[in-house]
C-alpha positions as CSV (number, residue, x, y, z in Angstrom):
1,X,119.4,316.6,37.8
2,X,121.2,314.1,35.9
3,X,121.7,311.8,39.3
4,X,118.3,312.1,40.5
5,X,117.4,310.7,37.1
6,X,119.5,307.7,37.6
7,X,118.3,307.1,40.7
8,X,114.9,307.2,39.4
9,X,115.1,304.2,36.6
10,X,117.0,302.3,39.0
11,X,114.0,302.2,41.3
12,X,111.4,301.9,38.6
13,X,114.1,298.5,37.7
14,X,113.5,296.7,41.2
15,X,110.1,297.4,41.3
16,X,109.4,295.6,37.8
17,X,111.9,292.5,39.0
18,X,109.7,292.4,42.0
19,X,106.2,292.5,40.5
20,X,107.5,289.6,37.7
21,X,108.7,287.0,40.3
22,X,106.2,284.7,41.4
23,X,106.0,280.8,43.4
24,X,105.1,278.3,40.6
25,X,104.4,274.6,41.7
26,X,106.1,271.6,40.2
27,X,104.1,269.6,37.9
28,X,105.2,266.7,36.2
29,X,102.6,265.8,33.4
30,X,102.5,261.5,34.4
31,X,102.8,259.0,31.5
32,X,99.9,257.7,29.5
33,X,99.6,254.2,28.8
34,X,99.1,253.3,25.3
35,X,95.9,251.1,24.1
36,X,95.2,247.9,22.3
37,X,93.0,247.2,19.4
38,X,92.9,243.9,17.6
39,X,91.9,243.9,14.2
40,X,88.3,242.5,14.9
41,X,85.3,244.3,16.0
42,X,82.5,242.0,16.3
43,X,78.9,243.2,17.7
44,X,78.2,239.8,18.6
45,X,79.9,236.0,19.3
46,X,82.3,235.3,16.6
47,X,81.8,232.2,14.3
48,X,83.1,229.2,14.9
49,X,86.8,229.2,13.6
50,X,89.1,226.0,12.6
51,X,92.1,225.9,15.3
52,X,94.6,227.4,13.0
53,X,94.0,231.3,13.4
54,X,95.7,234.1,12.4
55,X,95.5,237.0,14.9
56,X,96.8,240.8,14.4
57,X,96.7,243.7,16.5
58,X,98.5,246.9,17.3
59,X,98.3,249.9,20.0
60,X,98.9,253.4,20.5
61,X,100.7,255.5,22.7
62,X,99.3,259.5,22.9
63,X,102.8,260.3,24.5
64,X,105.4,258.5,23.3
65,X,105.7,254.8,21.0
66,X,104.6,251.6,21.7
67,X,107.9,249.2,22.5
68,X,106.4,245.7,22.5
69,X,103.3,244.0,23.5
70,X,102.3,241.2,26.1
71,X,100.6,238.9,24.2
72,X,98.5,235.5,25.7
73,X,95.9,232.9,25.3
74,X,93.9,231.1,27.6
75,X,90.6,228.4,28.2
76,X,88.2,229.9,30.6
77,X,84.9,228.3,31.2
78,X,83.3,230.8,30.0
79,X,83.5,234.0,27.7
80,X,85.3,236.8,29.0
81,X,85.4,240.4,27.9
82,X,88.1,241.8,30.0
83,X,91.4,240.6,31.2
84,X,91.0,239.3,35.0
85,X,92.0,240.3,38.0
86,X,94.1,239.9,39.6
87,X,95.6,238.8,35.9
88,X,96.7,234.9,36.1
89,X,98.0,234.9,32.0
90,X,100.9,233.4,31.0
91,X,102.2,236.1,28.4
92,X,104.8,236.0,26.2
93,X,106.9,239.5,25.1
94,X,106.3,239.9,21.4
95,X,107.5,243.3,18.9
96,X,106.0,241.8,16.1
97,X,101.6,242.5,15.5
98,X,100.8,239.3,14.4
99,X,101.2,235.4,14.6
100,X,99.7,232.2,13.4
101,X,98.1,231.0,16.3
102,X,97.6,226.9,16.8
103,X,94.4,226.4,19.2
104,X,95.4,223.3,21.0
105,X,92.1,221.1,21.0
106,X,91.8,217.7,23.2
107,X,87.8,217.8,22.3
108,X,85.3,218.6,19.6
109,X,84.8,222.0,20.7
110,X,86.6,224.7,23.1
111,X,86.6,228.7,23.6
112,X,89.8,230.5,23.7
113,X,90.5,234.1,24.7
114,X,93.2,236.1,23.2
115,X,94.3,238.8,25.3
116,X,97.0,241.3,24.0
117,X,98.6,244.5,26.4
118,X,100.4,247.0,24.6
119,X,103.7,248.7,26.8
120,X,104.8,251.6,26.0
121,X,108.9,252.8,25.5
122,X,108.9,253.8,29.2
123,X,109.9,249.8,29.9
124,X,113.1,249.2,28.7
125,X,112.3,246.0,26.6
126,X,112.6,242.3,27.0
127,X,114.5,239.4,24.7
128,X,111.8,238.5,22.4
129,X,109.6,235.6,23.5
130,X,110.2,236.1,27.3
131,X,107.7,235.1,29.1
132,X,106.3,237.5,31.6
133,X,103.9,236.8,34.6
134,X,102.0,239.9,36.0
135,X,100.6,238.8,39.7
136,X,101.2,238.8,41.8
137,X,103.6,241.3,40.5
138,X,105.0,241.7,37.0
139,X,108.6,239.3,36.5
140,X,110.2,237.8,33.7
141,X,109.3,233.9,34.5
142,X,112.4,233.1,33.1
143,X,112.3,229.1,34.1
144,X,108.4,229.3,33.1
145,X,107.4,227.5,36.4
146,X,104.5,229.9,37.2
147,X,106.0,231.1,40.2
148,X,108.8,234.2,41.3
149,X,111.8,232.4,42.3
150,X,115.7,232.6,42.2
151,X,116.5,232.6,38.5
152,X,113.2,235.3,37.4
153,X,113.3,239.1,37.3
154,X,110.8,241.2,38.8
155,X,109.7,244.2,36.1
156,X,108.3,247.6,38.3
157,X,108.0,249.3,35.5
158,X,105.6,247.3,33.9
159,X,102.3,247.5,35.8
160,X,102.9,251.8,34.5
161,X,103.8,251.2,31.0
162,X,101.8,248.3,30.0
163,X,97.4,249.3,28.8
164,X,95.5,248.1,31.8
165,X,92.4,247.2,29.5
166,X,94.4,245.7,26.9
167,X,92.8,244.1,23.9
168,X,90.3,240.5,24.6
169,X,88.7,238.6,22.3
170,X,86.9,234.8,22.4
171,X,87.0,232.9,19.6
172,X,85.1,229.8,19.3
173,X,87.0,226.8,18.1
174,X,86.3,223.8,16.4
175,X,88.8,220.4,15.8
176,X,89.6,219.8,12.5
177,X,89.6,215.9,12.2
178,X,93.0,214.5,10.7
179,X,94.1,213.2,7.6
180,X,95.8,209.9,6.4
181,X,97.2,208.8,2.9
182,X,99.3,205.7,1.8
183,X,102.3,206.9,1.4
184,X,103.9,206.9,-2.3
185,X,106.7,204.3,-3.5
186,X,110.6,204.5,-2.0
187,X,111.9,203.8,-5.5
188,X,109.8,206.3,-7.3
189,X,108.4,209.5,-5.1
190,X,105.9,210.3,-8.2
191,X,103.5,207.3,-7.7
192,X,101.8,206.1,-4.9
193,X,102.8,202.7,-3.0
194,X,101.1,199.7,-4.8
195,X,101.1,195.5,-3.8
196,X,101.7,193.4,-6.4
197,X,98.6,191.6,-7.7
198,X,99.7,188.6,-5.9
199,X,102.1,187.7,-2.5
200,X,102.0,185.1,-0.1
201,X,101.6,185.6,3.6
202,X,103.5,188.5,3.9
203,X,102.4,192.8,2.8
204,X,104.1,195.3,4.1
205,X,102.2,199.1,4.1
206,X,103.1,202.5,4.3
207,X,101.1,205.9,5.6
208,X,101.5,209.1,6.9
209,X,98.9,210.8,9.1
210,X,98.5,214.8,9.6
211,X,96.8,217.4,11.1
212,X,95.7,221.1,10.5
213,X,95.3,221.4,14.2
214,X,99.4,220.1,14.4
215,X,100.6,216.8,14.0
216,X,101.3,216.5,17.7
217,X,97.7,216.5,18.0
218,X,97.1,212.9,16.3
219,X,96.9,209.6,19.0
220,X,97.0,207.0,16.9
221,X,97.0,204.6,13.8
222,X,94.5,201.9,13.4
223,X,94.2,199.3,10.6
224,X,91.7,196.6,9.1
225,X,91.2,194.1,6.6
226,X,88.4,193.6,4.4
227,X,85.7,194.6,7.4
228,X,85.7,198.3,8.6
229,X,82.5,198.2,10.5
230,X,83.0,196.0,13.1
231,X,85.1,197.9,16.0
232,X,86.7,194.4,16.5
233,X,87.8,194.4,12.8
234,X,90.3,197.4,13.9
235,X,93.9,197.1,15.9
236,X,95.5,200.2,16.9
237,X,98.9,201.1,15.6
238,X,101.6,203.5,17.6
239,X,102.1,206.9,15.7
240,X,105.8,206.0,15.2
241,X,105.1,202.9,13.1
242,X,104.0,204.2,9.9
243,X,105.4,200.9,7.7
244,X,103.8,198.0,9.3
245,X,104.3,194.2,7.8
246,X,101.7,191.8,7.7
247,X,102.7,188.2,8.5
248,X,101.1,184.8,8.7
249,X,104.0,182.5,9.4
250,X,104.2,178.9,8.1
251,X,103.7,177.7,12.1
252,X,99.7,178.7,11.5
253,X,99.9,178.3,7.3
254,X,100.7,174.6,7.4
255,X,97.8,174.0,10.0
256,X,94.6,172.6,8.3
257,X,93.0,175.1,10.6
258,X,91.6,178.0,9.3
259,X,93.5,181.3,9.2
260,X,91.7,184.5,9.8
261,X,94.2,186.9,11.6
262,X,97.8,188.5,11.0
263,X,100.8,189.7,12.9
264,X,101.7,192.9,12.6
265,X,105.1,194.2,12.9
266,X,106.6,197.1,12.9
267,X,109.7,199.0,10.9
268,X,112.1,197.0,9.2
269,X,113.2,193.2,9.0
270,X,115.8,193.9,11.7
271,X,113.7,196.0,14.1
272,X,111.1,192.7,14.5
273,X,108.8,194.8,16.7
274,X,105.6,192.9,17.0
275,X,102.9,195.2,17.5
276,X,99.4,192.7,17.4
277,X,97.1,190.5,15.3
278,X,94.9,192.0,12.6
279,X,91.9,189.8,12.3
280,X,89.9,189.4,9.1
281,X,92.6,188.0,6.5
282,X,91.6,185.8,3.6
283,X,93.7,182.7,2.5
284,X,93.6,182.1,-1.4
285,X,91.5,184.7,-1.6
286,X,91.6,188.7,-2.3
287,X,91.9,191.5,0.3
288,X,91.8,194.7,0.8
289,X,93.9,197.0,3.6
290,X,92.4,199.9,5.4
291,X,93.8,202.4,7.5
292,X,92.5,206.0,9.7
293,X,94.4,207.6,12.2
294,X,92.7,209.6,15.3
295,X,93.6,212.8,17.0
296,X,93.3,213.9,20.8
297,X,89.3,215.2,20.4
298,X,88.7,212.0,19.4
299,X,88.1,212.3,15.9
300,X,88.9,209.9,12.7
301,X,90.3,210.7,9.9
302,X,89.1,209.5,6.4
303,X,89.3,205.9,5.2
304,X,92.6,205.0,2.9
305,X,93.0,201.5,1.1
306,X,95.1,199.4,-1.0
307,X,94.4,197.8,-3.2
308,X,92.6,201.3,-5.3
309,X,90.4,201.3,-8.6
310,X,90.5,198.0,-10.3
311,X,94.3,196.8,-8.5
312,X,93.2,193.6,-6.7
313,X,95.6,192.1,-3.9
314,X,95.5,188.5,-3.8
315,X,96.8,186.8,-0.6
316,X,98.4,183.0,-1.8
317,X,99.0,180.2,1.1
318,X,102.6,179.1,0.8
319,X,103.1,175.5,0.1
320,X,106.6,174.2,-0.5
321,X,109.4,174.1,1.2
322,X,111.8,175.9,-1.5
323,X,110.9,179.0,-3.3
324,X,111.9,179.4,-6.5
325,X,112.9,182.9,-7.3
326,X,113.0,183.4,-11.1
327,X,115.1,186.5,-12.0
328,X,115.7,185.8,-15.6
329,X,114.9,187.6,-18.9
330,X,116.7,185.0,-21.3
331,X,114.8,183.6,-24.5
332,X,115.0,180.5,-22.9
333,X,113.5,181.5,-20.0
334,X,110.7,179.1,-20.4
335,X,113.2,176.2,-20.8
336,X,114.9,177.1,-17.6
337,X,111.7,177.3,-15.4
338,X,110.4,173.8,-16.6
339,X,114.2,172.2,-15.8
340,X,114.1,173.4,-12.6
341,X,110.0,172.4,-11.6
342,X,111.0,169.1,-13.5
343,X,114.2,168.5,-11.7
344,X,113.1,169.6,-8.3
345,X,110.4,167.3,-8.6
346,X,112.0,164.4,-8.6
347,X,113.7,165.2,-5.6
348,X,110.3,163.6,-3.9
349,X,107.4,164.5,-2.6
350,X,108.3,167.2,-0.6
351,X,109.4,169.3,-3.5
352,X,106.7,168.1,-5.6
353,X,105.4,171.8,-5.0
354,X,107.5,174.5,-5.4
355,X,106.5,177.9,-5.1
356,X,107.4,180.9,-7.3
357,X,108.0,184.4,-7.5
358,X,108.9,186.1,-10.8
359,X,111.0,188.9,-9.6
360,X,111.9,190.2,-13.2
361,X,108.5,190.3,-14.4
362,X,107.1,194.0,-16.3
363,X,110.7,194.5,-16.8
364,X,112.6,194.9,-19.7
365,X,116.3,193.6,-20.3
366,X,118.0,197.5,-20.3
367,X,115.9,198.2,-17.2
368,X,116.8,195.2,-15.6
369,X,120.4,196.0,-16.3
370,X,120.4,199.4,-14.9
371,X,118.4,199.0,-12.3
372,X,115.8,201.5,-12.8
373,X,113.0,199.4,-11.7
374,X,111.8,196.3,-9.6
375,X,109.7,194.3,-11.1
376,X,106.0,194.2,-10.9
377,X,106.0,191.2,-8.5
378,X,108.5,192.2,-5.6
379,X,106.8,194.5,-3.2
380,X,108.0,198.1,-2.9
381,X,109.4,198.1,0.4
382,X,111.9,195.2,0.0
383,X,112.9,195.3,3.3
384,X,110.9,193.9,5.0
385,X,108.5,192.1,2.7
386,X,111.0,190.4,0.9
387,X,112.9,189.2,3.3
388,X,110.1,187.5,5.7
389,X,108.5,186.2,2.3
390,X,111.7,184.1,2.4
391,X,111.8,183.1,5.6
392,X,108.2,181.2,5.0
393,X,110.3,178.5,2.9
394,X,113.2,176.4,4.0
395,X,115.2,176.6,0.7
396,X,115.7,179.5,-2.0
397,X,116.8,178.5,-5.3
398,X,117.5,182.1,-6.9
399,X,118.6,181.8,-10.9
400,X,119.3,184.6,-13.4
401,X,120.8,185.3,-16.2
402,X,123.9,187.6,-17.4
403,X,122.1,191.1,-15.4
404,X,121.3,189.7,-11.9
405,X,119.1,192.0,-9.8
406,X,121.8,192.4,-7.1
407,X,120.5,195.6,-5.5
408,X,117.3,192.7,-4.0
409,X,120.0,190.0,-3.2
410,X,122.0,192.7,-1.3
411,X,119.1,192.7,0.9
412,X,117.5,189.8,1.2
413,X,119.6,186.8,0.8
414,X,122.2,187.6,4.0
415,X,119.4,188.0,6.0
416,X,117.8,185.1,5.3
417,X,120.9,182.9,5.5
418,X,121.6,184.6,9.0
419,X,118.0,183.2,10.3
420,X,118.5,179.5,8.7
421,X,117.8,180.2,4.8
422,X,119.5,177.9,2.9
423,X,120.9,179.4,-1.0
424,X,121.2,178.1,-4.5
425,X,122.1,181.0,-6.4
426,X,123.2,180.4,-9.7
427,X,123.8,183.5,-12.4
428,X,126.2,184.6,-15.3
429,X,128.2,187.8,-15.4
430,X,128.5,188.8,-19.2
431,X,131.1,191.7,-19.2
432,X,129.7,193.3,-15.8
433,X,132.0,191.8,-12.9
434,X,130.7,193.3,-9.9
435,X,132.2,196.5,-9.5
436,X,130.6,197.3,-6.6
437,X,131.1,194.3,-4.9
438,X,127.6,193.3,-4.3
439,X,128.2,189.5,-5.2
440,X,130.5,189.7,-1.9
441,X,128.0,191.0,0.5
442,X,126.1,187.6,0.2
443,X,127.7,185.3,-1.7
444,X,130.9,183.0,-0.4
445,X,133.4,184.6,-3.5
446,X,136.2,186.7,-3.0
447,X,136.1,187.8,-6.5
448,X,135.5,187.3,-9.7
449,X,137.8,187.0,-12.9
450,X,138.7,190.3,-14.5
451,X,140.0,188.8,-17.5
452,X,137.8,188.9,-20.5
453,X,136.7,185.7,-22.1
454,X,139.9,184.2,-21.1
455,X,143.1,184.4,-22.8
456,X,144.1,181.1,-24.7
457,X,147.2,180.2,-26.4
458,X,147.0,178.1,-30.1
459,X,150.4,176.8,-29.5
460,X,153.5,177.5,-27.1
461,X,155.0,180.9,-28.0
462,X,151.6,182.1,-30.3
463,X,150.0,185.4,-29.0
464,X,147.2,185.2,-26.7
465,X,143.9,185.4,-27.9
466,X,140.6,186.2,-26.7
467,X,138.3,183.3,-26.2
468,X,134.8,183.4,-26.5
469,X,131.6,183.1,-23.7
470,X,130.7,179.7,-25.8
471,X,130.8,176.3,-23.7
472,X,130.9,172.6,-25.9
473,X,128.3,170.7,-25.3
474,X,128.5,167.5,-23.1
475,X,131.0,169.4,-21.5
476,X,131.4,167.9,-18.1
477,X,131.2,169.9,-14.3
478,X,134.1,168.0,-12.3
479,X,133.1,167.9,-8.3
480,X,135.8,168.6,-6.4
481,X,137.7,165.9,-4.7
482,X,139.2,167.1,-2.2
483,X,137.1,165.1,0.7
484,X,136.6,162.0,-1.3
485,X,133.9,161.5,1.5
486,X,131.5,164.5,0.4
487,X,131.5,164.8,-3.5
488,X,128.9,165.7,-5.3
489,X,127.3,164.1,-8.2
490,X,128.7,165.4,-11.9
491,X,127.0,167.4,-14.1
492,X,127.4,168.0,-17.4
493,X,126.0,170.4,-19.8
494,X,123.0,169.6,-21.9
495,X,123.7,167.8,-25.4
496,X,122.0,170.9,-27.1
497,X,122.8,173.3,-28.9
498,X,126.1,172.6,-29.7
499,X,127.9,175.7,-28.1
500,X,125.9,177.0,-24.7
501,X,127.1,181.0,-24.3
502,X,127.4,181.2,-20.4
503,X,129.5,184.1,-20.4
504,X,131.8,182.0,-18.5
505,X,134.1,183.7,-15.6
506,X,136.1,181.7,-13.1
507,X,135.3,182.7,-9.7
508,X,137.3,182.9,-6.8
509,X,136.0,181.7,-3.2
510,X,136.0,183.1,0.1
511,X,138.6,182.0,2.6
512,X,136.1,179.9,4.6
513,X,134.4,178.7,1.4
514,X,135.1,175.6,-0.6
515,X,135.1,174.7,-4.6
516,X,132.5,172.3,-5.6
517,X,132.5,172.3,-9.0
518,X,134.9,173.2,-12.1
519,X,134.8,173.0,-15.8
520,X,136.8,170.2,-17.2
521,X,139.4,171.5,-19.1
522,X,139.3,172.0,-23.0
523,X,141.4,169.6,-25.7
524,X,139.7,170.5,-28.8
525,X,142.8,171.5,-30.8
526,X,143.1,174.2,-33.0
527,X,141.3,175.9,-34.9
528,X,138.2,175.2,-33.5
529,X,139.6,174.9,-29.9
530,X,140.4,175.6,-27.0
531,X,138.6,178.2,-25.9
532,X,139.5,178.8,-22.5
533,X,142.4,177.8,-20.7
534,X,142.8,175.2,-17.9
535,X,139.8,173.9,-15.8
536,X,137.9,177.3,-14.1
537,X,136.3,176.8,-10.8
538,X,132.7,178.1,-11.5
539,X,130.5,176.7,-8.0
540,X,131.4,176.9,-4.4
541,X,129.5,176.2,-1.2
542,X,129.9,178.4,2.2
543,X,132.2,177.0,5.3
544,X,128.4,177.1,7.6
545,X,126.7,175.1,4.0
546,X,124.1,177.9,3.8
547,X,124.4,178.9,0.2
548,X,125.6,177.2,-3.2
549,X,126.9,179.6,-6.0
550,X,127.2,178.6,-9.4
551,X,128.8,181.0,-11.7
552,X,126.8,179.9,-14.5
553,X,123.0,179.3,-15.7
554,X,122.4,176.1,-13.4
555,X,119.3,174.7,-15.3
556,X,121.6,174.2,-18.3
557,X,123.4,171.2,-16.7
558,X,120.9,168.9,-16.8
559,X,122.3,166.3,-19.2
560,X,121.0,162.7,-18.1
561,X,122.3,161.1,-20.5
562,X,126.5,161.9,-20.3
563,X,128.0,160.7,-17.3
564,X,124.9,161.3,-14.5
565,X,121.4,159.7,-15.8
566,X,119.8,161.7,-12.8
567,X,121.2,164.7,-14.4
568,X,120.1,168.2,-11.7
569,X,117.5,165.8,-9.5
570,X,121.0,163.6,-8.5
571,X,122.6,167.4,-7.7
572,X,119.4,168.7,-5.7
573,X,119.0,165.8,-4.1
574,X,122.6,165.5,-2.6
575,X,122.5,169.8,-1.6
576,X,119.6,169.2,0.4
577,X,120.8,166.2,2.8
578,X,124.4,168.1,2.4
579,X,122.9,171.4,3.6
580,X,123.3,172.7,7.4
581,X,120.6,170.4,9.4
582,X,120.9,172.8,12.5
583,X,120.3,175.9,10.3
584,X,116.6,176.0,10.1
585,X,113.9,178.8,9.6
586,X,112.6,179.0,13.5
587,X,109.1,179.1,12.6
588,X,107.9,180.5,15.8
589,X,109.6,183.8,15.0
590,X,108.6,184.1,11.1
């Protein structure tokens, strides 16, 4: 019984295995692609936008994650509402869900379509930024030539993973016309470049041009004086000259002709890149600059100008042949600046006019010692409107007192001497002796004397004592003799006051210099005397004869009555037949 049972469950078992098994087909569930929205859902055109656009979008996967998207924009002739196909977009392989987007416009008005795919995690992935092309079938275009070659990588996974619909949008563009400004001062970022009231034939200006639509999008500069509504009045500019110098040289100055035009140049003095002729310029008169800039649609920006508010610019027709570059804040300032007109003067007729720039007017003394600020005469950009204000004159005759503005002779008297300038520089040095070495740079000195005041003994075997920055006067200036064949006239120092305080330092020349000058030597016996030891060299002339400097105030040797009755006029008038003759400003280039 217990064995028939047995066999009995046993059966009942296989039957139940048998009636459970049954033939079930394979099937896979296939992959989803995921779908695009962007962050717009407009029931009609979109407004028209500006060209800088900030698009966002993002997708969804209903089986699985969105990895990246493919992300493009395009110029089709007209609106479209669905990517194309076959799909010719240049895409780019972006994680990120949104970007700043920079329409690029070349007209007043275009349509761009923003298309964005999102790809699911079933594509591995690209670097970020990869550009991917998907016909005629999906590759990484790494060489971005439009076409599957050698170097790309095709992507069959793609076509699967990425939302076929994707996510289109048109968006109406309009250019956004540029901007210009005058650009502010070098020496002082806070305030906005400004001429002085008054220059000769030479301005230089500064501006900067931008765009909202991208800087690359601007084409040009153009510039005018006085007359904006004439299209003749305008002459184009390059984009990379944004400091351009306005130049009438003395070749067209000295013509009884009428001047109406300008060359322009751009950059710097060394650069001399000459870019055109401005037409419109006033002589002895006042002007007025004007500059726009353009972009690729064609459009100008707004009108900038110098002079602004009540600034005037007035444009002075140089004269003379010497320019007489007053740098000096002394209470005898007055004094010095009729000497010199007096003296040069009766040189003859061709210095009967002398021109003038007042390089240390608006300043004070402590500002003109530290060099805080250029005066309200010498135009901001030094280089190059200095320097080619120069170069309009044969002759410079630079004086100053005990704080010389060496930072503008650093860059303008070398250059001019280089191009045929001829130098009279003539200055004091108090108890400043160049530490930086800028009297070197342009001057023929190797150096100037450390010691201060000058040591003097009373008698042989006293102490040394400090002298004093006080010269007698009547006190002769010896020339040198060492060609007896080239001396120049003496000078003495004027019969009043009785002590001049020149702040006297002997100077040292350059090897291919010479001495011209030194201070007789003092025999007023103690007390009162000496008070300075043997005969200091204090002038010296370059070995080319292209600058004089005098290491003390120059006007102050005009004494016509002690040992020279022509007094400086004897002195000027020797320097100027003494001077290079084959160093000459070439007027055809300035």
């Amino acid at each position: 019984m217990t064995r028939k049972l047995l066999h009995i469950v046993i059966l009942l078992v296989l039957l139940s295995e048998l009636s459970c098994k049954e033939n079930v087909a394979d099937r896979p569930i296939v992959n989803q692609t995921p779908r695009t929205f962007l962050w717009l859902y407009p029931d009609s055109t979109l407004g028209i936008g500006v060209s800088r656009q900030r698009i966002r979008w993002w997708g969804e996967d209903p089986d699985g994650v969105v990895a990246g998207y493919l992300f493009a924009f395009n110029v089709f002739p007209t609106p479209v509402t669905a990517i194309p196909n076959p799909d010719p977009l240049r895409y780019t392989w972006v994680v990120s869900n949104d970007t700043l987007i920079l329409f690029p416009l070349d007209t007043l008005f275009r349509k761009f379509t923003v298309a964005v795919r999102a790809v699911d995690n079933s594509f591995r992935g690209l670097p970020n930024q990869s550009i991917v092309r998907m016909s005629p079938s999906p590759f990484w275009d790494r060489n971005d030539n439009g076409v599957f070659d050698s170097t790309d990588v095709l992507l069959p996974g793609l076509s699967t993973s990425a939302d076929p619909a994707g996510a289109v949008q048109t968006f109406p563009i309009r250019n956004s016309p540029p901007t210009i400004a005058i650009a502010n001062n070098p020496y002082d970022g806070s305030r906005v470049l400004k001429q002085p009231d008054t220059t000769f034939t030479v301005a230089t200006f500064a501006f900067k041009g931008t765009d909202v639509d991208g800087d690359n999008t601007m084409t040009r500069y153009r510039i005018a004086l006085n007359d904006t509504a004439s299209p003749a009045s305008w002459l184009s500019i390059p984009l990379r000259d944004t400091i351009v110098t306005l130049v009438v040289p003395r070749s067209r100055t000295d013509s009884l002709n009428a001047i109406d035009y300008a060359d322009v140049y751009g950059g710097n003095f060394l650069e001399n890149r000459l870019i055109g002729r401005v037409p419109g310029l006033k002589m002895d008169a006042l002007n007025k600059f004007y500059v726009q800039v353009q972009d690729v649609a064609g459009e100008f920006s707004n009108l900038d100008s110098l002079p602004r508010g009540t600034d005037t610019w007035y444009v002075k027709r140089p004269r003379g042949k010497l320019l007489l570059v007053s740098d000096y804040l002394a209470p005898d300032a007055d004094a010095a600046l009729t000497t010199y007109l007096t003296t040069l003067a009766g040189v003859g007729t061709q210095f009967s006019t002398v021109d003038q720039i007042n390089i240390a007017i608006g300043l004070t003394t402590s500002e003109k010692r530290d060099g805080t600020r250029l005066g309200s005469m010498v135009p901001p950009f030094v280089d190059p409107a200095l320097v080619r204000t120069f170069l309009l004159y044969d002759y410079v005759l630079w004086y100053t007192e005990q704080f010389p503005s060496l930072g503008l002779a650093q860059l303008t008297v070398f250059p001019y001497q280089q191009r045929g300038g001829r130098v009279i520089f003539s200055t004091m040095f108090l108890n400043t002796i160049d530490a930086r070495g800028a009297f070197k740079d342009f001057a023929p000195i190797d150096s100037v004397s450390s010691v201060d005041n000058l040591l003097v003994n009373w008698n042989q075997g006293d102490p040394p004592r400090l002298g004093d920055s006080r010269i007698r006067a009547n006190y002769r200036m010896l020339p040198d003799s060492s060609n007896p064949n080239n001396v120049y006239p003496m000078l003495a120092f004027k019969d009043f006051p009785p002590f001049h305080s020149v702040f006297m330092r002997p100077i040292y020349r350059r090897s291919d210099a010479s001495y011209i000058y030194h201070l007789q030597r003092d025999t007023v016996a103690p007390p009162q005397g000496p008070r300075y030891v043997g005969t200091p060299n204090l002038a010296v002339v370059d070995g080319q004869r292209r600058i004089i400097f005098f290491g003390i105030p120059l006007h102050l040797l005009d004494n016509r009555v002690y040992g020279n009755p022509q007094g400086l006029t004897g002195f000027f008038a020797k320097i100027f037949t003494q001077f290079n003759p084959n160093q000459r400003v070439d007027r055809r280039k300035f």
